[in-house]
C-alpha positions in Angstrom: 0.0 0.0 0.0 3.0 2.3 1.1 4.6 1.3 -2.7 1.5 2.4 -4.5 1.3 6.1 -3.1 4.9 6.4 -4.0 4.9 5.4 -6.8 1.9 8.1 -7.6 3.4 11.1 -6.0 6.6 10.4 -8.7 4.5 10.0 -11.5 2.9 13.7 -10.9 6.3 15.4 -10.4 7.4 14.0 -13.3 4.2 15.4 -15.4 5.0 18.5 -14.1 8.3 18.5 -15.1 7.8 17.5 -18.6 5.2 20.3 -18.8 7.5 23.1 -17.8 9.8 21.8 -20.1 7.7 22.5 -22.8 6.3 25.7 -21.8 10.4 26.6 -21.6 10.6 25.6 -25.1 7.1 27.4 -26.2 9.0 30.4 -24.8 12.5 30.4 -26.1 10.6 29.5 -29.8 8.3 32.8 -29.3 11.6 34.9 -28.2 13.7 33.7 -31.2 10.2 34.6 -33.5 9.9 38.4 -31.5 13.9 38.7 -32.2 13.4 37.9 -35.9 10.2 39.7 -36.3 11.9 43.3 -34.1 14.7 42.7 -36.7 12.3 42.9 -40.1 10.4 45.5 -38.7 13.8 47.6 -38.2 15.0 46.5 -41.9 11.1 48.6 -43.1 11.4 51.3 -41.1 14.8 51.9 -42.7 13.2 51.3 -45.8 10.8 53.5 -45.3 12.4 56.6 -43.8 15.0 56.2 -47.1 11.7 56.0 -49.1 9.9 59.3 -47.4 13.6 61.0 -48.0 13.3 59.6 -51.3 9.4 60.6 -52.0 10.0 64.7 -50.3 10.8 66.4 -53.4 7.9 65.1 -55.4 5.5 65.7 -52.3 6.7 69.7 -52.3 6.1 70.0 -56.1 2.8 68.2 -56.1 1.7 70.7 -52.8 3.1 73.4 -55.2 0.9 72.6 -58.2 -2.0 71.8 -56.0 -1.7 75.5 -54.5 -0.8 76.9 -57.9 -4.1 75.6 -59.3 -5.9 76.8 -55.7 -4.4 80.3 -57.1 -6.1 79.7 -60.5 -9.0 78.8 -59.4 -9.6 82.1 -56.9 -8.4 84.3 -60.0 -10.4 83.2 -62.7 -13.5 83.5 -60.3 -12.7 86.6 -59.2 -11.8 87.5 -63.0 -15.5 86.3 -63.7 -17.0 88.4 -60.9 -15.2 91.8 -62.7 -16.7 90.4 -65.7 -19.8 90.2 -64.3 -19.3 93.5 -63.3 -18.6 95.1 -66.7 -21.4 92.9 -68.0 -23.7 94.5 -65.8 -22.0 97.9 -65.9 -22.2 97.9 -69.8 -25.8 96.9 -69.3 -26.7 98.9 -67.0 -25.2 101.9 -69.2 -27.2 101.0 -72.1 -30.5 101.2 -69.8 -29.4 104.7 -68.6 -28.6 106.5 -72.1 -31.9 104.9 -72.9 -33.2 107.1 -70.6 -36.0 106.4 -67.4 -39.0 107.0 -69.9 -39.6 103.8 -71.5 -39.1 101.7 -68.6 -39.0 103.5 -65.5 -38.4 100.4 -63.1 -35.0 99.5 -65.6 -33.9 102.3 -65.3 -33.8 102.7 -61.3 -32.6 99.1 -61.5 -29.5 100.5 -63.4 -28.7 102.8 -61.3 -28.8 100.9 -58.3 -26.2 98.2 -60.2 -24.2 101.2 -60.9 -23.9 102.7 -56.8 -23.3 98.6 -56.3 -20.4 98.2 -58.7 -19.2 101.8 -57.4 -18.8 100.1 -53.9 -17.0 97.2 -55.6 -14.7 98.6 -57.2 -13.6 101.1 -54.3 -13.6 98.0 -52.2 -11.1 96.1 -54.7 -8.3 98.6 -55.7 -6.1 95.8 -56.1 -7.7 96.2 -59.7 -5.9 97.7 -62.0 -8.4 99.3 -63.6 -10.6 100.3 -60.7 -9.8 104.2 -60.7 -10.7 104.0 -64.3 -13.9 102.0 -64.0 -15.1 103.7 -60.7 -14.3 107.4 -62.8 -16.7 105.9 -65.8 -19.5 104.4 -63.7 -19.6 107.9 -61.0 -20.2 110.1 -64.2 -22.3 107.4 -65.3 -24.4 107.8 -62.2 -25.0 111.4 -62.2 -26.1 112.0 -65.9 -28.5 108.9 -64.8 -29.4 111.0 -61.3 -29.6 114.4 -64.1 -32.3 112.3 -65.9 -33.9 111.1 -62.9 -34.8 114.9 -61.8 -36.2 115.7 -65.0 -38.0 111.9 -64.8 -39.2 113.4 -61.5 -40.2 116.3 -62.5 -41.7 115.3 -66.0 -44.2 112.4 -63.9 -45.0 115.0 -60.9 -46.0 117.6 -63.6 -48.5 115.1 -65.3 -50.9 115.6 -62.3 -50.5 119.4 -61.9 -53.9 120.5 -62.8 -55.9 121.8 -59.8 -58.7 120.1 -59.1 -62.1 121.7 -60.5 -64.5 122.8 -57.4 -67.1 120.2 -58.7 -65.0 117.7 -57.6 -64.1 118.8 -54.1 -68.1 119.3 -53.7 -68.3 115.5 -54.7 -66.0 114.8 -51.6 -68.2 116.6 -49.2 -70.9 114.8 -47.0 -74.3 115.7 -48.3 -75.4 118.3 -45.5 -72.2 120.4 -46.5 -72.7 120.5 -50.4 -73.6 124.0 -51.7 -76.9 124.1 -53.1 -77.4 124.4 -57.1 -80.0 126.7 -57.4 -78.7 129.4 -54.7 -77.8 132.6 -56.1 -74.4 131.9 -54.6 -73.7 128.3 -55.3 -70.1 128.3 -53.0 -71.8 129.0 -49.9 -73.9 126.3 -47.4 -76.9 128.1 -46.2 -75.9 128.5 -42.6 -72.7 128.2 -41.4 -73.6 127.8 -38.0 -75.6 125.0 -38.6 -72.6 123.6 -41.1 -70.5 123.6 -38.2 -72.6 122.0 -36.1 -73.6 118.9 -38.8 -69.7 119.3 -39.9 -68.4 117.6 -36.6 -69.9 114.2 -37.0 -70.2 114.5 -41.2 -67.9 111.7 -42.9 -66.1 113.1 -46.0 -65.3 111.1 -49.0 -61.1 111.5 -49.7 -59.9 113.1 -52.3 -57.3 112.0 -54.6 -54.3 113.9 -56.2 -51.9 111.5 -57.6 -52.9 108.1 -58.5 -51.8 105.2 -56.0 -50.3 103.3 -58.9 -47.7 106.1 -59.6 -47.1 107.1 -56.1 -44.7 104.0 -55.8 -42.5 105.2 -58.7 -42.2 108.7 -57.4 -41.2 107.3 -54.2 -38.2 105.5 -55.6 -37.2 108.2 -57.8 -37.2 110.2 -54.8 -35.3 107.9 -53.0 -32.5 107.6 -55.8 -32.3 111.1 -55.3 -31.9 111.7 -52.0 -29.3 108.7 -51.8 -27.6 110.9 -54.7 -27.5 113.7 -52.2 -29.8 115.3 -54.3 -32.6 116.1 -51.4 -32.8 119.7 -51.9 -33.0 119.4 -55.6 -36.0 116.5 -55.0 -37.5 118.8 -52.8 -37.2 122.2 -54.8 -39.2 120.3 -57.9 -41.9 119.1 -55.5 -42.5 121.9 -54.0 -42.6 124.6 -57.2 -44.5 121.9 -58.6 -47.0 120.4 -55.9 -47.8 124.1 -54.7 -48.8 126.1 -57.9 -51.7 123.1 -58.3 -53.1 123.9 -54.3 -52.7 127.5 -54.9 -54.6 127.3 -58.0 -57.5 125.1 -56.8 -58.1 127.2 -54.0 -58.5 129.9 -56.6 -61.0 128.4 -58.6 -62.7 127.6 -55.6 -63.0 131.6 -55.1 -60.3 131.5 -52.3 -59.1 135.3 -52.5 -56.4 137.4 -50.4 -57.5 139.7 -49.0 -55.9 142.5 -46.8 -57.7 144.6 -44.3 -57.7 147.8 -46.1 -59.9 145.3 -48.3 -61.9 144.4 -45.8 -62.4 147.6 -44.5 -63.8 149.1 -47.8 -66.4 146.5 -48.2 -69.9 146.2 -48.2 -71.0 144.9 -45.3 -73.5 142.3 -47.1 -70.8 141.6 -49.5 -68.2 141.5 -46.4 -70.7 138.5 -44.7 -70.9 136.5 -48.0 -67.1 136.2 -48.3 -67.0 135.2 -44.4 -69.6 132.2 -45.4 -67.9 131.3 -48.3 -64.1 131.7 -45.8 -65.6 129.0 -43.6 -66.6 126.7 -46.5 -63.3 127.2 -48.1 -61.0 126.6 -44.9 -63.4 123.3 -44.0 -62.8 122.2 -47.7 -59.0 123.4 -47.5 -58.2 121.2 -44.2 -60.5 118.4 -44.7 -60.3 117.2 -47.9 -57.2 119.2 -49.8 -54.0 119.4 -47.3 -55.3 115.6 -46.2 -54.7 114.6 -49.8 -51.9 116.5 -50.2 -50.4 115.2 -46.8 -51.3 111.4 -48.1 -49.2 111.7 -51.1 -46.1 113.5 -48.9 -46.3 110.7 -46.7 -46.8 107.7 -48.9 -43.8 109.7 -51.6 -41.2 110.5 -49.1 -41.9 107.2 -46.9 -38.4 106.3 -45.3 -37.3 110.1 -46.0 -38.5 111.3 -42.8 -35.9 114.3 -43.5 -38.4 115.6 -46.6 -41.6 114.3 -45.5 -43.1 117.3 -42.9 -39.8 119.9 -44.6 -42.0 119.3 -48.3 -45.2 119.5 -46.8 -45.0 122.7 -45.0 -43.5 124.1 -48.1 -46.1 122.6 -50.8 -49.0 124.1 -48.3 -47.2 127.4 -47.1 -48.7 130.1 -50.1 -51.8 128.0 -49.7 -52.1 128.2 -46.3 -50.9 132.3 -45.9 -54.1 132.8 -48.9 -56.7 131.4 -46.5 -55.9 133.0 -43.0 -54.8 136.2 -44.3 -58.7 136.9 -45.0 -59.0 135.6 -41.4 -56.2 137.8 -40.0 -58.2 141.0 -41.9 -61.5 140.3 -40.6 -60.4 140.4 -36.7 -58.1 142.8 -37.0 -60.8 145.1 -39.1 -62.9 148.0 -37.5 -64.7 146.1 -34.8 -68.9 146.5 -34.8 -72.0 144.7 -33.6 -73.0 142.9 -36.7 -69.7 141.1 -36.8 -69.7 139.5 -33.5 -71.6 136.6 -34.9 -69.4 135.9 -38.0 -66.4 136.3 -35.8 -68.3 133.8 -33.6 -68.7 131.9 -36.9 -65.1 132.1 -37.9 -63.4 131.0 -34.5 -65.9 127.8 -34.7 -64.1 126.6 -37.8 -61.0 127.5 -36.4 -62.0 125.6 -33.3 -63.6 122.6 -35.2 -60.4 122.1 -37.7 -57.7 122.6 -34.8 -57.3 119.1 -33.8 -57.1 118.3 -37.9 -54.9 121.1 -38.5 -52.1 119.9 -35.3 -52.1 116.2 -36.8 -51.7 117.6 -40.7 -49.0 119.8 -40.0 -46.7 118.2 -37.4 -42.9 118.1 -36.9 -40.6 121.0 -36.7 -41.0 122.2 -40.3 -44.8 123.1 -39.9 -44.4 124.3 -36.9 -45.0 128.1 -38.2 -48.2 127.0 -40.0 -49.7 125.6 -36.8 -48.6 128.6 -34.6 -50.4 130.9 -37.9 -53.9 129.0 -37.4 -53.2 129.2 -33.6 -52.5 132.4 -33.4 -56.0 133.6 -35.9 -57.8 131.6 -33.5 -57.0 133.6 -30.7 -57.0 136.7 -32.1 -61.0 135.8 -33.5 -61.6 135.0 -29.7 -60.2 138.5 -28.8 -61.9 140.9 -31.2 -65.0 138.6 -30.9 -64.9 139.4 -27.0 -63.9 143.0 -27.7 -66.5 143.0 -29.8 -69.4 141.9 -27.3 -68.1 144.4 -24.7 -68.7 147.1 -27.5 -71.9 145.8 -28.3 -72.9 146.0 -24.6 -71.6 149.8 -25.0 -73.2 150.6 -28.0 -76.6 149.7 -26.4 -76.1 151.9 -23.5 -75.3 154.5 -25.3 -77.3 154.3 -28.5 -78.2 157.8 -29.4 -80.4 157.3 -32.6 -83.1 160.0 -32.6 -85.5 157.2 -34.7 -89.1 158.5 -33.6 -91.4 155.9 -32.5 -94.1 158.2 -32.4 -97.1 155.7 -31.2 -95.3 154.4 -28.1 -94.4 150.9 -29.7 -91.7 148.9 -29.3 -88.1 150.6 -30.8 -85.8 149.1 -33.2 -83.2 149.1 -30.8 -85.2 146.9 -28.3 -85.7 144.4 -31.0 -82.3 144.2 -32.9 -80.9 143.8 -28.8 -83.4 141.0 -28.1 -82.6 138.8 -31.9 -79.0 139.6 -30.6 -79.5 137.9 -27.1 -81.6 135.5 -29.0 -78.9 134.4 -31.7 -76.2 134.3 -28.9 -78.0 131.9 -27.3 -77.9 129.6 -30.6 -74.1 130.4 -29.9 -73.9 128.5 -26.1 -71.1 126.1 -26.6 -68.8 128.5 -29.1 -69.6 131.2 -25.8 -68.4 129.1 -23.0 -65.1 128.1 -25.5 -64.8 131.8 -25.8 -64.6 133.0 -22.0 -62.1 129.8 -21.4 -60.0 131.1 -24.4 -58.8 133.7 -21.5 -58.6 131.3 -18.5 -61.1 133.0 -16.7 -61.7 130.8 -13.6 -65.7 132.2 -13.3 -67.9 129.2 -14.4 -69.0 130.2 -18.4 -72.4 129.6 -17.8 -72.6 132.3 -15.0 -70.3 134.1 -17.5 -72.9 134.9 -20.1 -75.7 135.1 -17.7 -73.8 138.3 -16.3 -73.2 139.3 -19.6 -77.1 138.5 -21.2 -78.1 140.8 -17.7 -75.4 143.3 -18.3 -76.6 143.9 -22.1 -80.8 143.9 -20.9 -79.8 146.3 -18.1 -77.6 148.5 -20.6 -81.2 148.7 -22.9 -83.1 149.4 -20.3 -81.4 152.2 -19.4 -81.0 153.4 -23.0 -85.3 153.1 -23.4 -85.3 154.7 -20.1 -83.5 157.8 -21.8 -85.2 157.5 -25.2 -88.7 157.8 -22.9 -88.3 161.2 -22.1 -88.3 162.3 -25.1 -92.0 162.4 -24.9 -93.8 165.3 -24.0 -96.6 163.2 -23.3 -95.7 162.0 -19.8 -98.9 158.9 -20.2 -96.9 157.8 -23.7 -93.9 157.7 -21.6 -94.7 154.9 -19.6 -97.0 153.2 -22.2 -93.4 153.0 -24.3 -91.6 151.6 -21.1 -94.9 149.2 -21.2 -94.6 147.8 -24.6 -90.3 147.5 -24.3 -90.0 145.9 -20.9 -93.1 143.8 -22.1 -91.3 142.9 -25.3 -88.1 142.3 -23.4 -89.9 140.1 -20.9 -92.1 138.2 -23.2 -88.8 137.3 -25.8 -86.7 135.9 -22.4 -89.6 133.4 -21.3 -90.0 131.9 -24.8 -86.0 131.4 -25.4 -83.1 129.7 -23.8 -82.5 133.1 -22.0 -85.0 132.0 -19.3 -83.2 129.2 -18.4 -79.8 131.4 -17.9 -81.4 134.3 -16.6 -83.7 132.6 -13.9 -87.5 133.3 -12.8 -86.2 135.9 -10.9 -85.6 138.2 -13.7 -88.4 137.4 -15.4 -91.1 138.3 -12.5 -89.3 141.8 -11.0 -89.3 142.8 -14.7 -93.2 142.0 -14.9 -93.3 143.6 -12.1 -91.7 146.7 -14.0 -94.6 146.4 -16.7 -97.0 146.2 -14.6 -95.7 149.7 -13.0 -95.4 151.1 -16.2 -99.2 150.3 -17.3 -100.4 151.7 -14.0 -98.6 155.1 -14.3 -100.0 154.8 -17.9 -104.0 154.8 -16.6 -102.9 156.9 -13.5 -101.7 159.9 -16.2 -104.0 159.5 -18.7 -107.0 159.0 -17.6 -106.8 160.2 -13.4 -108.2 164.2 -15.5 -111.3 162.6 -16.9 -112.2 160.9 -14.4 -112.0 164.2 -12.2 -115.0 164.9 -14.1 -117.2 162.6 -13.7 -116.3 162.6 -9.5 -119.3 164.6 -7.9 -117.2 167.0 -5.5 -118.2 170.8 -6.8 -121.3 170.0 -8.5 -123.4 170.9 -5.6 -124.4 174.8 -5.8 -125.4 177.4 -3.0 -128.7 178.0 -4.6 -130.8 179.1 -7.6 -133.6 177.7 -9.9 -130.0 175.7 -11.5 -130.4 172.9 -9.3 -133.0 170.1 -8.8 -133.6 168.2 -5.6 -134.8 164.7 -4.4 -138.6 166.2 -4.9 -138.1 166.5 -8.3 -137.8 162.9 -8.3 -134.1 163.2 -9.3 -130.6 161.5 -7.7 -128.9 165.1 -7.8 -128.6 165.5 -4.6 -129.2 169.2 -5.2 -126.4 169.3 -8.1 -126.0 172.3 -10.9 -127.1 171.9 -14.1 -124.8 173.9 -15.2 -122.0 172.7 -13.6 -123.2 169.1 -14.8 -123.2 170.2 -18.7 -120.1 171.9 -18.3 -118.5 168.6 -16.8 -120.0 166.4 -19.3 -119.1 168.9 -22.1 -115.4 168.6 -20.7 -115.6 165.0 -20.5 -116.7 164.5 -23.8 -113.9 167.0 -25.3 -111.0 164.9 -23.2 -112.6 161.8 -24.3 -112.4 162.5 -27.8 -109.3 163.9 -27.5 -107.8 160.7 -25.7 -109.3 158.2 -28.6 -107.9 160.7 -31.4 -104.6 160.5 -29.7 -104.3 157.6 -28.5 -105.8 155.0 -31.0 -102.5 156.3 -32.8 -100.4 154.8 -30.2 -99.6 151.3 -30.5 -99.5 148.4 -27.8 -98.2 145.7 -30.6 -98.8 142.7 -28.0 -102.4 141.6 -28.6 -102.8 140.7 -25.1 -101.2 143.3 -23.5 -103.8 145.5 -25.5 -106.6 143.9 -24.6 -105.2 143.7 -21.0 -104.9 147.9 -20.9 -108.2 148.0 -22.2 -109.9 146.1 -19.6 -108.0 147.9 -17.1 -108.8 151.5 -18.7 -112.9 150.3 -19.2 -113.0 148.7 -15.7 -112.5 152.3 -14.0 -113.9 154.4 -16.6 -117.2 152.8 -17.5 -118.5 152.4 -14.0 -117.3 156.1 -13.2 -119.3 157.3 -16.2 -122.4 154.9 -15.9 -123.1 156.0 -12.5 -122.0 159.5 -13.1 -125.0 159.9 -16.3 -127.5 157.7 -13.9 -127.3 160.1 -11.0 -126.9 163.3 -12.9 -128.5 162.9 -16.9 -131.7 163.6 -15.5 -130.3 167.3 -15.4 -129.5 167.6 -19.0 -132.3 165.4 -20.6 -134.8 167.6 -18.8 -133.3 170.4 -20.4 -132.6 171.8 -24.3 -130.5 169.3 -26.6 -129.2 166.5 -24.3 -127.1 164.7 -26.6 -125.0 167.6 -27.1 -123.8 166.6 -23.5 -124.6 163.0 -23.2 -123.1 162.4 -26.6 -122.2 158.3 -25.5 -123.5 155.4 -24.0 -121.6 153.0 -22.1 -121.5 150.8 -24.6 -119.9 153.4 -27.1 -117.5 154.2 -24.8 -116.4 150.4 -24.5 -116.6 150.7 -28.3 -113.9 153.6 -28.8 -111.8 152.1 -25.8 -111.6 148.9 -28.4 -110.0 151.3 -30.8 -107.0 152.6 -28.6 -103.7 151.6 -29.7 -104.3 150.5 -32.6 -101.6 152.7 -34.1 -103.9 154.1 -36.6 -102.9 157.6 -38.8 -104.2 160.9 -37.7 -106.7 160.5 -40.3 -108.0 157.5 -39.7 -108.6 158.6 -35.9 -110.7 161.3 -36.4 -113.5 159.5 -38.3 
């Protein structure tokens, strides 16, 4: 057993050892291989180094040719862009000698390839020729800007006719056209009332140049001002663009006017031309410098330089022709009849002021804007200076116009359709009294002023009054003009501003005026039909209550001489006075009444208690000529403002 594991354990060792001897063998075979194998690779990399030494001067001529034809390449395309460049250049030529007429959109084409090749050529002076070409092509350019102007000019003058006035009327909303078959077909009816349907009115635009050529301008503009030829660009618009406003407002009837002209006209005349002025201006703003501003804006778009600089140029002549007239009316000789055309004048003002700030913005208008401005406040001033005048004026009105009968004086009337057409004025008032930032409220403004202007009349008719010798026509004219006064405040607007107040203490003031009236006239009549001093001392005269009479022992002497005196003053009275005139029906009929109500009774009971006297005696109706009822008959005939004739049938 012991000889078996022996003999095992000698047969591993000796496994073991012929396996290591292999793997020695393995490895000295693989070291001999790796020796051989370090020795070829050292053999090629001499090879090769002597190969690459070899190979060098072939690799430097090939980099050479390969750089050589890089060269060649870069040339010949940058030969073929300068070709290009004369190409274009010689086309570009042909199109400008050609000239810009036949085709307009070539010909700004060219040009622009010319400024291009102008840049390319200073950018590339390496080219010989570049002096030479950039010379050519910069003389090219401004013959081609030369023709350009006259293109300019030549396009902007085919649309030079001013515009016929039947067309502006087209463009105006139907409330604002001018009426054919008014003897002055220019002028709306009312310009207050244009002003008023003006504010809301839409207006149909008008058009100067066509849209399809506005485009084309606008390049050719732009050519020119990238030429440096702005002020050239802008010298042609203008002399061009402004003779066509100038001469549409023209033959619309637009005039200038100084105020030495002014001054000599007519006053009718004076207040047609201000209707027509407000049409004009309304037509002017709205529809002509909005066109005119269209086609600045949509021409010099980009330019902003020559947009407002042109338009404030183009409009200046035009402009200067329409306020002028306005700067000679409110600096004229102020009066009373112009206060509501001035009125008139400073509501268009007011109405285009918002249009007229948007049309002529930017520094270059800003004279034209401070022009309108500047009319506008001087039509608020005169038109204030004007009411204070007018307020004067009333005061001190010294017309000696007779108004023989009593009735209501022109003054009072042409004061109360003055109050009366300021109140149609309300809203252009109240603009007025802010115009000069007066901190009083503006309706408590021209409530003080309405008052002021009734006081100043009243104490004018108070002073025109006593010009009557008739102390009883004195008042009865103070009647009918407070009355008229009165009776115009309550059935206007005036009411409203000037309260109840003013209307009741001035009633009041009638009322006073009627009752001095019957208190004058009529207190010496009825003296004679009161009993004191009819009673005598004695004498067969007299007849007492046994005669069966109511005489209480009166005269009948003293009774015909009273009734012969009554009747005299009677007659008198109704000759006189059914000249005089109470124009207000029922005022007249109210005086009347008053009159019969102290008269008749007076004179019934005066013939009851004493015609016994005189029908007992010889020829009673030469003292009791009248009845009652003929009395109330001839009362019924009082101011009726008949003629002296006509009374005395």
């Amino acid at each position: 057993m012991g000889v078996q594991v022996r003999t095992a354990g000698a047969m591993g060792v000796d496994n073991l050892s012929d396996k290591a001897a292999k793997m020695r063998e393995s490895l000295q075979q693989s070291q001999s291989i790796t020796e051989n194998m370090v020795s070829i690779l050292g053999s090629f990399d001499h090879r090769l180094s002597a190969l690459e030494t070899a190979m060098r001067p072939t690799q430097i001529r090939t980099h050479a040719i390969r750089r050589a034809h890089e060269n060649i390449d870069r040339t010949l395309k940058a030969a073929d862009v300068i070709l290009d460049r004369f190409d274009l250049s010689r086309e570009a030529e042909a199109k400008i000698l050609r000239g810009p007429h036949e085709d307009l959109e070539s010909y700004l084409e060219a040009i622009e390839q010319l400024r291009n090749n102008i840049v390319f050529f200073t950018n590339n002076k390496s080219f010989r020729s570049s002096d030479g070409v950039i010379s050519h092509a910069s003389n090219l350019l401004s013959k081609a800007i030369s023709k350009l102007e006259q293109e300019f000019k030549q396009l902007l003058s085919s649309y030079r006719k001013p515009v016929e006035p039947d067309r502006l009327y087209e463009c105006l909303p139907n409330s604002l056209r001018p009426s054919s078959g008014s003897p002055d077909s220019k002028n709306p009816s009312n310009s207050h009332t244009s002003h008023i349907t003006a504010e809301n009115a839409v207006f149909t635009p008008l058009v100067l140049i066509p849209p399809r050529v506005l485009p084309l301008l606008h390049d050719l503009a732009q050519h020119m001002v990238q030429a440096g030829h702005m002020q050239q660009c802008l010298v042609i618009y203008r002399d061009t663009r402004s003779i066509v406003l100038e001469e549409t407002l023209q033959k619309l009837g637009v005039e200038k006017l100084s105020k030495d002209d002014v001054q000599k006209m007519q006053w009718e005349v004076l207040e047609l031309k201000i209707g027509t002025w407000i049409h004009f201006m309304r037509i002017a703003v709205k529809l002509l410098f909005t066109a005119e501003r269209k086609v600045c804006d949509q021409m010099f778009e980009g330019i902003d330089s020559l947009k407002d600089q042109c338009f404030a140029e183009v409009t200046a002549g035009s402009v200067s022709m329409l306020l002028s007239f306005g700067d000679a009316i409110a600096k004229s000789k102020r009066s009373p009849e112009k206060l509501f055309v001035l009125l008139d004048m400073y509501e268009i003002m007011r109405e285009l002021h918002a249009e007229i700030e948007s049309l002529f913005r930017g520094k270059a208008c800003k004279d034209i804007r401070e022009s309108a401005l500047g009319l506008t406040k001087r039509l608020a001033q005169t038109a204030q200076e004007t009411f204070g005048d007018f307020e004067e004026a009333v005061e001190k009105d010294a017309t000696k116009t007779a108004v023989s009968d009593g009735t209501v004086h022109p003054l009072t009337s042409y004061v109360i359709n003055y109050v009366k057409f300021l109140f149609d004025y309300q809203s252009t008032l109240k603009q007025l009294f802010q115009e000069f930032e007066n901190e009083e409220d503006s309706n408590s403004q021209l409530a003080s002023v309405t008052m002021r202007i009734m006081q100043a009349l009243q104490i004018n008719l108070e002073g025109k009054s006593k010009q009557y010798k008739d102390p009883a026509l004195t008042n009865l004219f103070l009647m009918n003009n407070i009355h008229y006064m009165v009776r115009s405040v309550r059935r206007s607007e005036a009411k409203d501003l000037l309260g109840d107040d003013w209307v009741q203490r001035h009633r009041r003031v009638v009322q006073q005026h009627a009752n001095q009236y019957k208190r004058i006239a009529w207190a010496k009549i009825l003296q004679c039909l009161s009993i004191q001093g009819l009673t005598s001392s004695g004498g067969g005269g007299s007849v007492g209550a046994a005669d069966g009479g109511n005489s209480s022992g009166a005269s009948r002497a003293l009774v015909k001489d009273r009734l012969k005196i009554f009747n005299g003053q009677f007659e008198e009275l109704h000759q006189r006075q059914s000249q005089w005139t109470v124009p207000d029906t029922e005022l007249r009929e109210s005086l009347r009444l008053a009159v019969a109500e102290v008269l008749l009774p007076a004179y019934r009971s005066f013939i009851k208690r004493f015609g016994a006297l005189v029908e007992n005696g010889k020829n009673p109706h030469k003292y009791i000529r009248y009845t009652g009822e003929d009395l109330d008959r001839m009362l019924g005939e009082f101011f009726e403002g008949k003629t002296s004739n006509e009374a005395r049938r």
